[in-house]
SERO-4910 file (N, C-alpha, C, O; in steps of 0.05 Angstrom, whole numbers):
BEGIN
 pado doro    nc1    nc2    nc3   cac1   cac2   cac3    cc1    cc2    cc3    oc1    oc2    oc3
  Unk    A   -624    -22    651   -640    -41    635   -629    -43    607   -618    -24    597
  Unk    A   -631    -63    595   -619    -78    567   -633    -57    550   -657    -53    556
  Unk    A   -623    -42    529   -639    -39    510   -646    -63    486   -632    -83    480
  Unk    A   -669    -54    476   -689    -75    465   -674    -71    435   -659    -53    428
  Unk    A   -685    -98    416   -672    -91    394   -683    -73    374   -669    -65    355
  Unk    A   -710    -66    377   -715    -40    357   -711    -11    372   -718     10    361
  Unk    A   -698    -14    400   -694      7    401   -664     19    396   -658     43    395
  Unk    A   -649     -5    394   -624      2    381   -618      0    356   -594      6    349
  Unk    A   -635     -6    338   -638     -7    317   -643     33    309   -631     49    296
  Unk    A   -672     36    329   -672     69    323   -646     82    332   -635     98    318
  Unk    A   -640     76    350   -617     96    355   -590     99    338   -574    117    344
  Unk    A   -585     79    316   -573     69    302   -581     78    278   -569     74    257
  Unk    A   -607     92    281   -616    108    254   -630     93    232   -636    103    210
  Unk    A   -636     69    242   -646     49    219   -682     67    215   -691     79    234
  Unk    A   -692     65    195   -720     69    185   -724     46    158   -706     35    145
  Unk    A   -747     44    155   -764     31    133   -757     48    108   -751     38     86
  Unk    A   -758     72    113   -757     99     88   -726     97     88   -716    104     67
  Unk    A   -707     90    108   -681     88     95   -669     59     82   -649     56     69
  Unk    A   -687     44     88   -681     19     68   -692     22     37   -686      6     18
  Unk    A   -709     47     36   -709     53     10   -690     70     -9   -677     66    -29
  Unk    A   -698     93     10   -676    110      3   -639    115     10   -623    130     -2
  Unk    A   -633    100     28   -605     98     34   -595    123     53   -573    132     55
  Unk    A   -618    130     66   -610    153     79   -591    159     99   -584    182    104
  Unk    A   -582    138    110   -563    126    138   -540    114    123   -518    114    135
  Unk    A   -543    104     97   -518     84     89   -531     58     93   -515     43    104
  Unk    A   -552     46     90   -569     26     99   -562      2     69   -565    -22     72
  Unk    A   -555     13     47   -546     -7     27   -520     -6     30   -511    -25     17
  Unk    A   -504      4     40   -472     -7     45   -482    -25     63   -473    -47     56
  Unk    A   -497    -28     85   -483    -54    108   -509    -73    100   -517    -91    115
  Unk    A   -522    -64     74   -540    -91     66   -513   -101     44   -520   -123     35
  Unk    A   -493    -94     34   -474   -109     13   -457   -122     28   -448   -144     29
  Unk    A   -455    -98     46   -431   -120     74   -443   -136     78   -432   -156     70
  Unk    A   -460   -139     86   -484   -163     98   -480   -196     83   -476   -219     91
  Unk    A   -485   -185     60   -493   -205     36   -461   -215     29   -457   -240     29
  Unk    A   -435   -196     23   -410   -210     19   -402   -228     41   -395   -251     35
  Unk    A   -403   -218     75   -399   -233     87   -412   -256     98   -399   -274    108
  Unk    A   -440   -256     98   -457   -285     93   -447   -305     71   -454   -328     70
  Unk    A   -429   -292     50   -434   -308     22   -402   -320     25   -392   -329      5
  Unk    A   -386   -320     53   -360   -333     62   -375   -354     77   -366   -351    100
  Unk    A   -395   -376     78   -407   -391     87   -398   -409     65   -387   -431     70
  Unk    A   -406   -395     27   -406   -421     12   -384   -439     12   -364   -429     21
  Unk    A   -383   -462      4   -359   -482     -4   -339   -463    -15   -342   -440    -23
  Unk    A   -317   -478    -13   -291   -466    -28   -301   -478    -65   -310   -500    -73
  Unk    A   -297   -459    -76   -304   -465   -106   -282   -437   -121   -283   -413   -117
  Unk    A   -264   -456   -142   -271   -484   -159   -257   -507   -136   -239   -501   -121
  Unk    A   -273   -537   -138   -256   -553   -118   -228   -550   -131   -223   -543   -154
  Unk    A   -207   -558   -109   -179   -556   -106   -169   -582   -132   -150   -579   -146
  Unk    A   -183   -599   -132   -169   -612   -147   -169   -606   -174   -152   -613   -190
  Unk    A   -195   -591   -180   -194   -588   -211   -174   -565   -220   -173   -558   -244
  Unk    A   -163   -554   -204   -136   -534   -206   -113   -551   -204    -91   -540   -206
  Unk    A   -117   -576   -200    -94   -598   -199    -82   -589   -172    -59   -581   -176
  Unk    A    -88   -587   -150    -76   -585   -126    -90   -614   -114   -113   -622   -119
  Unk    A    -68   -627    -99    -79   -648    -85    -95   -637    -58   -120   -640    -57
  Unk    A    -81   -623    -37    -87   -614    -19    -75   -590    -12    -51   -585    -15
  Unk    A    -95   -574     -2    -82   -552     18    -68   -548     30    -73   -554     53
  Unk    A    -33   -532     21    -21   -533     47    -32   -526     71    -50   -510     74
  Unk    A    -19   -541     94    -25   -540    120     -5   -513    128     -4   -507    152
  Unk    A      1   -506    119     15   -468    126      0   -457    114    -13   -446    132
  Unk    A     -7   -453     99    -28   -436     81    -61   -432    110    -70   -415    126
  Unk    A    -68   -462    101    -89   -463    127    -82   -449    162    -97   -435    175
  Unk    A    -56   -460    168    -48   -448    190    -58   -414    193    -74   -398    204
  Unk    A    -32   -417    171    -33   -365    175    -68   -368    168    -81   -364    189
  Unk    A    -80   -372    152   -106   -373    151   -122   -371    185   -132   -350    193
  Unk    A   -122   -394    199   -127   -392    219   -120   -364    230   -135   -345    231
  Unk    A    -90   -366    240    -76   -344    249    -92   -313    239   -100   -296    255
  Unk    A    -94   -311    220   -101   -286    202   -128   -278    212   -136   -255    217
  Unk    A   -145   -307    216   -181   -299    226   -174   -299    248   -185   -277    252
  Unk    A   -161   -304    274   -166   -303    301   -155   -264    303   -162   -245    317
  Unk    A   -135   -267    283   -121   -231    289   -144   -217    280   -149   -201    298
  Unk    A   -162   -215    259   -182   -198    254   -205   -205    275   -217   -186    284
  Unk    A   -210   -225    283   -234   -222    319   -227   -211    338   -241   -200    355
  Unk    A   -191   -212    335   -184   -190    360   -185   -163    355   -192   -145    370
  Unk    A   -179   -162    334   -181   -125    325   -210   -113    323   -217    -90    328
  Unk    A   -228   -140    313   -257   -128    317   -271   -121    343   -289   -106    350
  Unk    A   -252   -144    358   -266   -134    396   -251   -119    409   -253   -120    434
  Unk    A   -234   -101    399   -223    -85    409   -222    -57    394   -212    -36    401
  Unk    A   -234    -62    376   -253    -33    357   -281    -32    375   -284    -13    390
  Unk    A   -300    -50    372   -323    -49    387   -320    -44    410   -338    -30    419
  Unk    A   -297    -53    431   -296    -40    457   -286    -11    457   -291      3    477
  Unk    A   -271      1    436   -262     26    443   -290     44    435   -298     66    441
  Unk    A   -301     23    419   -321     51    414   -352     61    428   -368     80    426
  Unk    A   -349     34    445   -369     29    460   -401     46    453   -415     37    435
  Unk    A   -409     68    469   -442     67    456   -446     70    423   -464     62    409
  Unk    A   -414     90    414   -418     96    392   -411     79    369   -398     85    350
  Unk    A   -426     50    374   -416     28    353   -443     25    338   -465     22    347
  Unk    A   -438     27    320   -468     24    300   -452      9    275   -430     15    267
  Unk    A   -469    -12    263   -468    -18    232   -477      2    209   -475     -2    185
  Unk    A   -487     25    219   -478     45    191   -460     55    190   -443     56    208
  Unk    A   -456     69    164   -430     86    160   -444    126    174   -438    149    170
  Unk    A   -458    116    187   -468    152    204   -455    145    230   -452    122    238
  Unk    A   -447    169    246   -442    167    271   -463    174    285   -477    194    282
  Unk    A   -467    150    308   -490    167    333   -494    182    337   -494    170    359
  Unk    A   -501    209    342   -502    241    345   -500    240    373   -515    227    386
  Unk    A   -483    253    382   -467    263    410   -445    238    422   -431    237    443
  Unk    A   -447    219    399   -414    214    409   -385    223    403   -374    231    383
  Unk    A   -377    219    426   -345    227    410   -323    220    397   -321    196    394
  Unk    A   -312    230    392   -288    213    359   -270    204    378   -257    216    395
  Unk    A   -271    177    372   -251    157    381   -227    160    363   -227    162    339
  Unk    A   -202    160    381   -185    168    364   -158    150    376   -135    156    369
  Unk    A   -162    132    391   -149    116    412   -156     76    401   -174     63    390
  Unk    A   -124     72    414   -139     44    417   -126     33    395   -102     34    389
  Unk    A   -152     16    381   -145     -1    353   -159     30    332   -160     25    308
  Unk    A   -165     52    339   -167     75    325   -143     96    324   -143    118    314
  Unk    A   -123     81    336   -106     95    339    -82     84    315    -65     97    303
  Unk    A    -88     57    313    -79     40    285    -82     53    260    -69     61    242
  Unk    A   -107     50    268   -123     59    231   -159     73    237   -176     64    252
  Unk    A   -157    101    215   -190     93    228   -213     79    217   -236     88    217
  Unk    A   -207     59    209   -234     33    212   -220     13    214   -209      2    195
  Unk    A   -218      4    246   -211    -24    253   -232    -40    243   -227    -58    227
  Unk    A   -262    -35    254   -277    -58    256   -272    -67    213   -267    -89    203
  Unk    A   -278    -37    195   -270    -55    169   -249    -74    166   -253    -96    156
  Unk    A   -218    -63    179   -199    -76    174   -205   -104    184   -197   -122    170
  Unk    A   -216   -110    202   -223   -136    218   -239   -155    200   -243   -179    203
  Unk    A   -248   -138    183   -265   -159    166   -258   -168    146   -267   -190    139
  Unk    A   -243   -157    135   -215   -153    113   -204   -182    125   -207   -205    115
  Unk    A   -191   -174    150   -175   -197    157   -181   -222    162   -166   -241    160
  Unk    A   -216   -222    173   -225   -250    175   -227   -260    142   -219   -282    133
  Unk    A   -240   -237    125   -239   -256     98   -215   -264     86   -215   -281     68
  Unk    A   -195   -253     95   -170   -257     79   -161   -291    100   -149   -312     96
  Unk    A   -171   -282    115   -163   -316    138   -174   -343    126   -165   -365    119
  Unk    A   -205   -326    125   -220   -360    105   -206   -357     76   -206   -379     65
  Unk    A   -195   -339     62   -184   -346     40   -160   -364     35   -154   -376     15
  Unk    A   -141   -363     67   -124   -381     72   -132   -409     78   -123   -430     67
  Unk    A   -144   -409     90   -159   -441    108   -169   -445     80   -168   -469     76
  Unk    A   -177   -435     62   -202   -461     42   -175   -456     12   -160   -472      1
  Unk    A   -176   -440     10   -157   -440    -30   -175   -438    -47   -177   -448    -69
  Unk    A   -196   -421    -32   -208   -423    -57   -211   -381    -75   -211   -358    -64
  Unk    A   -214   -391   -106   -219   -372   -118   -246   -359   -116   -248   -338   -129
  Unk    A   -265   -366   -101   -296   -351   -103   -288   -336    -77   -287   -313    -83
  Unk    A   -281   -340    -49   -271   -334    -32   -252   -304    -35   -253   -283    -22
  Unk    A   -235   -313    -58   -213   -277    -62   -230   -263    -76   -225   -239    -76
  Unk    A   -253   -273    -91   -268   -248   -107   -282   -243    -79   -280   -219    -72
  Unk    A   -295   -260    -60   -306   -240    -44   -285   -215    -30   -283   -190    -33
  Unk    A   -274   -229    -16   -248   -213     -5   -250   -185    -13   -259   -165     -1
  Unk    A   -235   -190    -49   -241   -165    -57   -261   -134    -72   -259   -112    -83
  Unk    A   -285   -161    -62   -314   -149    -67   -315   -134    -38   -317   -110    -41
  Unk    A   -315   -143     -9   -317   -129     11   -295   -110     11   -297    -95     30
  Unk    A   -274   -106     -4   -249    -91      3   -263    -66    -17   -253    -46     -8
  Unk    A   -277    -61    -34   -290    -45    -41   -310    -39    -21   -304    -20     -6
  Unk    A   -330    -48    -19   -352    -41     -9   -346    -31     14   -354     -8     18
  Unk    A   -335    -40     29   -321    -33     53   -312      2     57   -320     19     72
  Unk    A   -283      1     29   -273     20     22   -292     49     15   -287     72     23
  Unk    A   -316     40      0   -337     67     -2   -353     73     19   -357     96     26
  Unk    A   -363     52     30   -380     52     59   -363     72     77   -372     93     86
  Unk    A   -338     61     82   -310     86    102   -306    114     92   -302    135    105
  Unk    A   -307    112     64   -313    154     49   -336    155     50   -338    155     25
  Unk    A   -357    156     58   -385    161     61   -386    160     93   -405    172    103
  Unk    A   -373    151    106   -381    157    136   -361    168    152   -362    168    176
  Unk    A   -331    180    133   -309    198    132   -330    228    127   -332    243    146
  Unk    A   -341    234    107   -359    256    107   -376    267    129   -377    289    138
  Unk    A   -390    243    135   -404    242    159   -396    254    193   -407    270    209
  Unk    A   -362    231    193   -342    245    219   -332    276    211   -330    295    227
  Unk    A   -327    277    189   -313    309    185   -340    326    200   -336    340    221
  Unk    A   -360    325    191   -392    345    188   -389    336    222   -373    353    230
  Unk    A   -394    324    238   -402    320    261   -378    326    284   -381    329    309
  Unk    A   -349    327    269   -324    325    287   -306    348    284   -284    341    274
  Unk    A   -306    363    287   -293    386    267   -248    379    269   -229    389    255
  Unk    A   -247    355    295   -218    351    287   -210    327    275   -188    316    276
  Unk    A   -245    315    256   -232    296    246   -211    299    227   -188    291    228
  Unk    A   -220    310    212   -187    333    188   -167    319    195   -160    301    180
  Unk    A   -154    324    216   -129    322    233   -122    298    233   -102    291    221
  Unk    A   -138    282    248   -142    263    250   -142    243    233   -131    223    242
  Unk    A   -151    240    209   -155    235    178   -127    237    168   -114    216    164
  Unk    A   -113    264    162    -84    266    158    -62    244    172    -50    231    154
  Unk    A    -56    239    190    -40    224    203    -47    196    205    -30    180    197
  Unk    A    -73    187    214    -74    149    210    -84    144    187    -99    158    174
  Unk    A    -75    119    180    -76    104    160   -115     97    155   -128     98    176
  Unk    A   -127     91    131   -157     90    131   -168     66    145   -186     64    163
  Unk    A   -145     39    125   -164     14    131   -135    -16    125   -133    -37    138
  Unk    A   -125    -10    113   -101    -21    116    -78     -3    108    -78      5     84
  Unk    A    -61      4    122    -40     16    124    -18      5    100     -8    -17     95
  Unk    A    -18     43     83     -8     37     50    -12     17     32      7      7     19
  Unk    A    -44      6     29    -52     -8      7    -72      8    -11    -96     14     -7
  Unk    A    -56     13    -32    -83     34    -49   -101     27    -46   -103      3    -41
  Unk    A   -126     43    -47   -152     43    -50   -163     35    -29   -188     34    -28
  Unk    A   -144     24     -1   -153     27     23   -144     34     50   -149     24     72
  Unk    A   -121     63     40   -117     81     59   -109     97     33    -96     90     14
  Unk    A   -125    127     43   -126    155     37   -126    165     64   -139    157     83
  Unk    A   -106    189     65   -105    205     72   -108    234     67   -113    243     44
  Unk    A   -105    249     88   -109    276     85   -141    285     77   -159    283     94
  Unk    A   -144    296     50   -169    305     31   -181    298     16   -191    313     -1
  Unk    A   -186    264     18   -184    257     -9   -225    267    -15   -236    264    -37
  Unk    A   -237    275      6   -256    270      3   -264    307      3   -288    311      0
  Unk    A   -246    332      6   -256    357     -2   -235    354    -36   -228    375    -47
  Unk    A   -230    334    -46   -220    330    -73   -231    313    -95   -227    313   -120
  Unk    A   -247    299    -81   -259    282    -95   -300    284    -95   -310    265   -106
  Unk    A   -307    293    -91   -335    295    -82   -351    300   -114   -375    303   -115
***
């Protein structure tokens, strides 16, 4: 039988008392929430008042290209991780560390995927409100992944290992792949 939606919501750790207090990570995927709803608005400033006539049609293309490659990496994060897929940054309690797959890339596909869809609408439109989101989710994203890196270490004891060798969230772009310790160095 289907589970219902507040019951995957509990199992997912959601409470009333953690939308206050943040006990799950419940204000990281309310900022995710709100950056990626806010890739809906118009492209702004319009193109022309930057004196561009029109958008290249390559620009728009890889754009396209760029969002269909981040839907594939997101359905193939969500399938490797199958029960243990939740929108917080906590892991399910008794699943196991996926370490395969599109986790075998990097460990946060489903972030990188989102990365990549915004960086896609940043191709398709030209617009400047669009790269501040971009790199408003490439933060939020980035703290949300060391807050639920804490989380896999405490619950996984080979995440360590694991952590050392793949890349975080895009492979050698500061501030969104750390490796090794950065988090028994930084705390």
């Amino acid at each position: 039988m289907a589970e219902r939606p507040r019951e995957r919501l509990q199992r997912w750790g959601f409470s009333r008392a953690g939308l206050l207090d943040n006990r799950h990570g419940e204000w990281w995927l309310l900022a995710q929430m709100v950056l990626i709803a806010a890739h809906a608005l118009p492209p702004w400033p319009p193109l022309a008042t930057l004196g561009i006539a029109s958008w290249p049609l390559v620009l728009r293309l890889g754009g396209a290209l760029t969002l269909a490659i981040g839907l594939a990496v997101g359905g193939q994060g969500a399938a490797n991780l199958g029960e243990g897929l939740s929108p917080l940054p906590e892991p399910i309690p008794g699943t196991p560390l996926v370490t395969e797959g599109a986790y075998g890339r990097c460990r946060h596909p489903l972030y990188q995927s989102l990365l990549l869809c915004s960086l896609g609408v940043v191709l398709l439109l030209g617009s400047l409100l669009h790269l501040g989101l971009l790199v408003a989710l490439a933060v939020v994203l980035a703290l949300k992944a060391r807050r639920e890196e804490q989380r896999l270490c405490e619950s996984h004891p080979d995440y360590a290992a694991y952590r050392q060798g793949t890349p975080a969230i895009i492979p050698h772009l500061p501030g969104l792949d750390w490796r090794g310790g950065y988090n028994e160095h930084h705390q």
